[in-house]
C-alpha positions as CSV (number, residue, x, y, z in Angstrom):
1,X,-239.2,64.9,-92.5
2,X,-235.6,65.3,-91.6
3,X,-233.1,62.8,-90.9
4,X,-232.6,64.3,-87.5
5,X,-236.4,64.7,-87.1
6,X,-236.6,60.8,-88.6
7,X,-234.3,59.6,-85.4
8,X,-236.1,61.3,-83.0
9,X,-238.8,59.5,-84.0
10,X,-237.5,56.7,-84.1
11,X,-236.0,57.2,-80.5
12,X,-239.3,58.2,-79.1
13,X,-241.2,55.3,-80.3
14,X,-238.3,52.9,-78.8
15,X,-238.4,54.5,-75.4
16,X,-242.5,54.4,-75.2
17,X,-242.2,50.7,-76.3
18,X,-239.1,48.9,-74.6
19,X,-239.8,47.7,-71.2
20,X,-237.5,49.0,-68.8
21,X,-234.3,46.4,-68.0
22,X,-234.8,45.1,-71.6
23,X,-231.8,43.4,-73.2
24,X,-230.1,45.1,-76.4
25,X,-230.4,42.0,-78.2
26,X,-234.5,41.8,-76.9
27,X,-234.7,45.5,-78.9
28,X,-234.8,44.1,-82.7
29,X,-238.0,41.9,-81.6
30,X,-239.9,44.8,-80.1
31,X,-240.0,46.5,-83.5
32,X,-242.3,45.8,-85.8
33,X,-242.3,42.2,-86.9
34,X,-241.0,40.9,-90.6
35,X,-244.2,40.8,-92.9
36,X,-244.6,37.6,-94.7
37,X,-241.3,36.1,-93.1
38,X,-242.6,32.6,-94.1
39,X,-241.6,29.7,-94.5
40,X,-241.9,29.6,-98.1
41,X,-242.5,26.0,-100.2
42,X,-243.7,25.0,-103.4
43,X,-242.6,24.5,-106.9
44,X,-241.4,25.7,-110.1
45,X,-242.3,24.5,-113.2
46,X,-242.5,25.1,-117.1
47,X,-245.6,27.2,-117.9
48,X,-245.9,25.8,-121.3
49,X,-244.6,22.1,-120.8
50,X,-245.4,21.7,-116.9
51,X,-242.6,19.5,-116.0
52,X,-240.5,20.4,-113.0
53,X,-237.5,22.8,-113.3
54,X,-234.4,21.9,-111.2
55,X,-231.7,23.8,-110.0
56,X,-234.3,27.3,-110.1
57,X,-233.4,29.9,-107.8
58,X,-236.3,30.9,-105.4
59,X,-235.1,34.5,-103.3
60,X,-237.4,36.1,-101.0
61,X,-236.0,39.9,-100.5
62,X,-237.6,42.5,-97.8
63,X,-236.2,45.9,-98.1
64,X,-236.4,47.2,-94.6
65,X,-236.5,50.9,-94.1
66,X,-235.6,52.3,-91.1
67,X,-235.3,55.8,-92.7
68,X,-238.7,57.7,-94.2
69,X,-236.2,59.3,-96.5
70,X,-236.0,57.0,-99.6
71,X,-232.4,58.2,-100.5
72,X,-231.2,58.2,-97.1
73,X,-228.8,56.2,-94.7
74,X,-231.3,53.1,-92.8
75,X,-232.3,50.5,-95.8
76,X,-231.3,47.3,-95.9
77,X,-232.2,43.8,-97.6
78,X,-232.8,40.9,-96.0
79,X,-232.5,37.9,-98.4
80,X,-233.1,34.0,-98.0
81,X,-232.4,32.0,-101.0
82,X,-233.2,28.3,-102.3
83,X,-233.0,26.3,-105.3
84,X,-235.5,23.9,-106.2
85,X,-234.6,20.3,-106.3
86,X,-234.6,17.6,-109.4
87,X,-238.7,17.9,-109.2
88,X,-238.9,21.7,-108.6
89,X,-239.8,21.8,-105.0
90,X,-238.2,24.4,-102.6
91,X,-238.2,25.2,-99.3
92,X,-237.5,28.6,-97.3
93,X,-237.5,28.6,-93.6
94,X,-239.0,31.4,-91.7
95,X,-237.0,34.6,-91.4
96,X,-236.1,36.0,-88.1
97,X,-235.8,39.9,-88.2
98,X,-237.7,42.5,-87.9
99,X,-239.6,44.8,-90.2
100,X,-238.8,48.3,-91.1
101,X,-239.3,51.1,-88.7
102,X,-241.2,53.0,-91.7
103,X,-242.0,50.1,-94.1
104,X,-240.7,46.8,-95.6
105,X,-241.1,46.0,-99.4
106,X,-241.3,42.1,-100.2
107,X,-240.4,40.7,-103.4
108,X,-240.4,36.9,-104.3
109,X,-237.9,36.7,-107.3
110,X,-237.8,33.2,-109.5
111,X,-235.0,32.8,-111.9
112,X,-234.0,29.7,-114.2
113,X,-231.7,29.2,-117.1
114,X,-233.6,29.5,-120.5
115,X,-236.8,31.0,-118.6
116,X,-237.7,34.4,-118.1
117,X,-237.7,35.9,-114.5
118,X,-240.7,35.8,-112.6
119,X,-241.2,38.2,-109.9
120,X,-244.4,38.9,-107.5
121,X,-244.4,41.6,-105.3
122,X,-246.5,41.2,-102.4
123,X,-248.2,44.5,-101.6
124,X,-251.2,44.5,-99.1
125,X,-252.3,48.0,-100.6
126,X,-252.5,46.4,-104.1
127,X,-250.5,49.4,-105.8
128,X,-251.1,49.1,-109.6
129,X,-247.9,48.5,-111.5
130,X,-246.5,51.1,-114.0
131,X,-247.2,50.4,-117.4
132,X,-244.0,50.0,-118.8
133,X,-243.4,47.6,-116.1
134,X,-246.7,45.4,-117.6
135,X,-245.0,45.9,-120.8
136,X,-241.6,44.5,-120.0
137,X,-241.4,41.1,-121.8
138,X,-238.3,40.2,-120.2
139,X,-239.5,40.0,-116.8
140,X,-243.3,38.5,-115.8
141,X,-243.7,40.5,-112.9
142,X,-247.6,40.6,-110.6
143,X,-248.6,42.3,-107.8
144,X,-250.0,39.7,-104.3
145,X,-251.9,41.0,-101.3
146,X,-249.9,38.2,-99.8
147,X,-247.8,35.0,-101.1
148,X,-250.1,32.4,-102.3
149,X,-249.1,29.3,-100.5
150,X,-248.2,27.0,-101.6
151,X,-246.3,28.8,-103.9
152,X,-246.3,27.1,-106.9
153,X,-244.9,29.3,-109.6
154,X,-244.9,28.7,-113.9
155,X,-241.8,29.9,-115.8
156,X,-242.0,31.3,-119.0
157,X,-239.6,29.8,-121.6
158,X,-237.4,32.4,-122.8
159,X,-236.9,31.7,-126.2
160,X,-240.3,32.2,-127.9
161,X,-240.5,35.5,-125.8
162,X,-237.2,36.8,-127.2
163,X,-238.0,35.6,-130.9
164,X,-241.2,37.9,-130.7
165,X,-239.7,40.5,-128.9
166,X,-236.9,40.7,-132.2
167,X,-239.9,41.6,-134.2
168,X,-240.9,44.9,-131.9
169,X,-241.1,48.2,-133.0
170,X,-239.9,49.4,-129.3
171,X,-235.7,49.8,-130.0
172,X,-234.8,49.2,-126.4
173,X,-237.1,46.0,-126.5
174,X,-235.5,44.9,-129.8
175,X,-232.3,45.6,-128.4
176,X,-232.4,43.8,-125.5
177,X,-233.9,40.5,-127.2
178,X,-230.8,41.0,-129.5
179,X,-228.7,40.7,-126.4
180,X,-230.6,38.1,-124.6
181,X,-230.7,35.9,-127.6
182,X,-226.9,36.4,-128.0
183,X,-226.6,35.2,-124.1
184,X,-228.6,32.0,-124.8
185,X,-226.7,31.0,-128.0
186,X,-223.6,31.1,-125.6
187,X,-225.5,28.9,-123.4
């Protein structure tokens, strides 16, 4: 499909939705809604320890594409970010946009110092994750129908995974736990 075909589209659907006498700022809402807009709450903790982590960074991130093209003009992130508090908890308030004329990825992203990221990608179809993506130990990274709520998430300490990950025969793996290990000493 064509980016001039894509508009159309686009244009045609608006005009057989939106009432007539409709207010610009009433168009956004007719479209389709955000999926899984929250609100978000929960905590983060140590998967190995299970005591709280403060000061973790919990971002939601919906890629709305407004464009069928995937290298074309029309996609944009919408982002709401928290941290968690001195016993892990976090709150995100419901987000008020709306979804992608073609589609909307959602990603949940959970980052701490001295923990590896954790990231679930919430995926009604259930699309499989690449391999290499399974394989990745510098990022713990699952596929959700839909959030799990509450959303209590585990961190992985970092350090263990990065001392195994020196021992790899994968280079770029090796490589990369050489790096990340120089970033913690610096820490």
């Amino acid at each position: 499909m064509s980016v001039v075909s894509a508009c159309a589209a686009a244009i045609v659907y608006a005009v057989l939705i939106i009432p007539p006498g409709a207010a610009a700022s009433d168009l956004g809402q007719l479209f389709l809604p955000l999926p899984f807009a929250g609100p978000y709450h929960g905590t983060v903790t140590d998967s190995e320890a299970g005591h709280p982590i403060p000061d973790a960074s919990v971002k939601v991130i919906w890629m709305r594409h407004d464009n069928p093209l995937p290298d074309g003009v029309g996609h944009k992130a919408i982002k709401a970010l928290a941290k968690t508090d001195r016993n892990g908890v976090f709150h995100l308030e419901k987000q008020e946009a709306r979804g992608g004329l073609f589609q909307t990825d959602v990603s949940i992203q959970v980052t701490a110092k001295g923990y590896i990221k954790r990231v679930l990608i919430l995926d009604p179809k259930a699309t499989p994750l690449p391999q290499q993506t399974i394989d990745w130990p510098f990022q713990d990274t699952s596929v959700h129908l839909s959030p799990p709520e509450p959303l209590n998430l585990k961190l992985k300490p970092a350090l263990p995974v990065i001392l195994e990950a020196l021992h790899s025969k994968d280079p770029l793996i090796k490589q990369t736990a050489e790096e990340e290990l120089r970033k913690q000493n610096k820490k």
